[in-house]
Wavefront OBJ file of the C-alpha trace (Angstrom):
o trace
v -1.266 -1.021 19.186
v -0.035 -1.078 15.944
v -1.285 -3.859 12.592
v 1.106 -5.298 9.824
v -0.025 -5.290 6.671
v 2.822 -7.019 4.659
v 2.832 -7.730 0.428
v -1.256 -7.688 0.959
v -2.783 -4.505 -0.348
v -1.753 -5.490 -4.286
v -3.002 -8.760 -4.925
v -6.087 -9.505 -2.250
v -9.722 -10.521 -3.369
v -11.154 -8.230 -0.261
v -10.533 -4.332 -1.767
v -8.012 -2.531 -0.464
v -10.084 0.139 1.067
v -12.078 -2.761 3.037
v -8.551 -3.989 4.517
v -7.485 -0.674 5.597
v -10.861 0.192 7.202
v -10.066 -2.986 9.041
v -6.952 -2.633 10.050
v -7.263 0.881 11.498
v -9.999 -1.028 13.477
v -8.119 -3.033 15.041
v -5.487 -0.804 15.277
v -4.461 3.225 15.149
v -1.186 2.560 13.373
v -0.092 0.833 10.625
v 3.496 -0.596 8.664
v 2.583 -1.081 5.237
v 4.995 -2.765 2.994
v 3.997 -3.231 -0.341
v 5.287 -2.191 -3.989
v 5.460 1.333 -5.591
v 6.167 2.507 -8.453
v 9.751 3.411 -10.513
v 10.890 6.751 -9.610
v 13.705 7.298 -12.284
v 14.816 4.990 -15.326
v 17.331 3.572 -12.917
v 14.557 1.907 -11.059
v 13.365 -0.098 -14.092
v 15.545 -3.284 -14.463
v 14.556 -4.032 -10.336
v 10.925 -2.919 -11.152
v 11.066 -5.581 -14.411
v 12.516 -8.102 -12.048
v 9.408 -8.192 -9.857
v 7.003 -8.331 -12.905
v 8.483 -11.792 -13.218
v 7.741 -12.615 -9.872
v 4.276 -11.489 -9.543
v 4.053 -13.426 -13.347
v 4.951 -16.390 -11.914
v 2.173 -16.454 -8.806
v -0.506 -16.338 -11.721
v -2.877 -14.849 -13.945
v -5.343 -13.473 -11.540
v -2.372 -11.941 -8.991
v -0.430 -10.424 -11.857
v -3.496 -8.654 -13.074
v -4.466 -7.433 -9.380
v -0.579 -6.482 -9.100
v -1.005 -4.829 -12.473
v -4.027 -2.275 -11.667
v -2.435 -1.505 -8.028
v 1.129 -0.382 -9.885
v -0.915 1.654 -12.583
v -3.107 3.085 -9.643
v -0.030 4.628 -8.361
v 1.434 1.705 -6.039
v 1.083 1.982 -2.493
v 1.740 6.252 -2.825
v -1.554 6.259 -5.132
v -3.664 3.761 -3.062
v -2.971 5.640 0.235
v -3.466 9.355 -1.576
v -6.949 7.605 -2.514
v -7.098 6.306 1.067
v -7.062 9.585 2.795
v -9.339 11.370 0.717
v -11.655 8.834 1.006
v -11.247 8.663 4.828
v -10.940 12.996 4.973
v -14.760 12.762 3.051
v -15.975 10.630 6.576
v -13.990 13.470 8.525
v -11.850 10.544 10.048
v -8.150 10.787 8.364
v -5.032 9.505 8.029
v -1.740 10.943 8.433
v 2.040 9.058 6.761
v 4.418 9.439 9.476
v 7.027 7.847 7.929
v 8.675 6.120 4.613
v 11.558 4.240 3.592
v 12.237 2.220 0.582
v 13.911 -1.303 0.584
v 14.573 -3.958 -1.761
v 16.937 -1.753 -4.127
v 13.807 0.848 -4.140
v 10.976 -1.174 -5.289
v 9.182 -2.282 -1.544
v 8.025 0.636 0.142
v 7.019 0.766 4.297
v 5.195 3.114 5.175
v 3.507 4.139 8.937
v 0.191 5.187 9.071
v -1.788 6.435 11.403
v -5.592 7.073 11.779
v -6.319 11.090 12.976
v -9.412 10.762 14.026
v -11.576 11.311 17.823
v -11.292 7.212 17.817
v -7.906 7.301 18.083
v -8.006 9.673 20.643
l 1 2 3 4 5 6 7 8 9 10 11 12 13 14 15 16 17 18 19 20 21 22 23 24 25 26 27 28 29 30 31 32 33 34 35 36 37 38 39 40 41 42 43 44 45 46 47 48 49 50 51 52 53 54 55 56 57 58 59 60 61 62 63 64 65 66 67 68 69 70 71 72 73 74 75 76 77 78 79 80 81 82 83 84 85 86 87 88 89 90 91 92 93 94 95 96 97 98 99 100 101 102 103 104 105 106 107 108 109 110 111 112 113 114 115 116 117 118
């Protein structure tokens, strides 16, 4: 079985590591699609672009949208992820990436390593 998690992970009141925990639940794999950060100067005017977007849904998104870009994006929260799942001997692998919307969305599959998911 596999769970979606789609434009979630950077604005949600539940924490992040709270909706992963979940979704591997339900679920040994995962397609995450959510922002990351500008690789190269190139990547800026697209990356500016979506600051105006997440502006515009308000005060309390752009802040959460905010802390999970300077957190590292998606990249940083999943590093976070696995070390924090690794520490309860129940990990995570990336099995695969790929960057859309001229670079700035970023899906990634995830899968839980673990004797569950055996």
């Amino acid at each position: 079985s596999l769970a979606i998690l789609s434009l979630l992970l950077h604005e949600s009141a539940v924490p992040a590591f709270e909706l992963l925990d979940e979704a591997l639940r339900l679920a040994p794999r995962l397609l995450i699609l959510d922002w990351r950060l500008p690789e190269r100067n190139l990547d800026y005017p697209a990356h500016l672009f979506i600051h105006l977007i997440e502006r515009a849904a308000g005060r309390r998104h752009f802040r959460a949208f905010r802390s999970f870009i300077r957190q590292g994006g998606l990249e940083g929260l999943l590093h976070r992820y696995g070390l924090y799942r690794s520490q309860l001997d129940a990990g995570i692998s990336v099995r695969g990436r790929t960057h859309l919307g001229a670079g700035s969305l970023l899906l990634m599959h995830v899968e839980k390593n673990d004797a569950e998911a055996l």
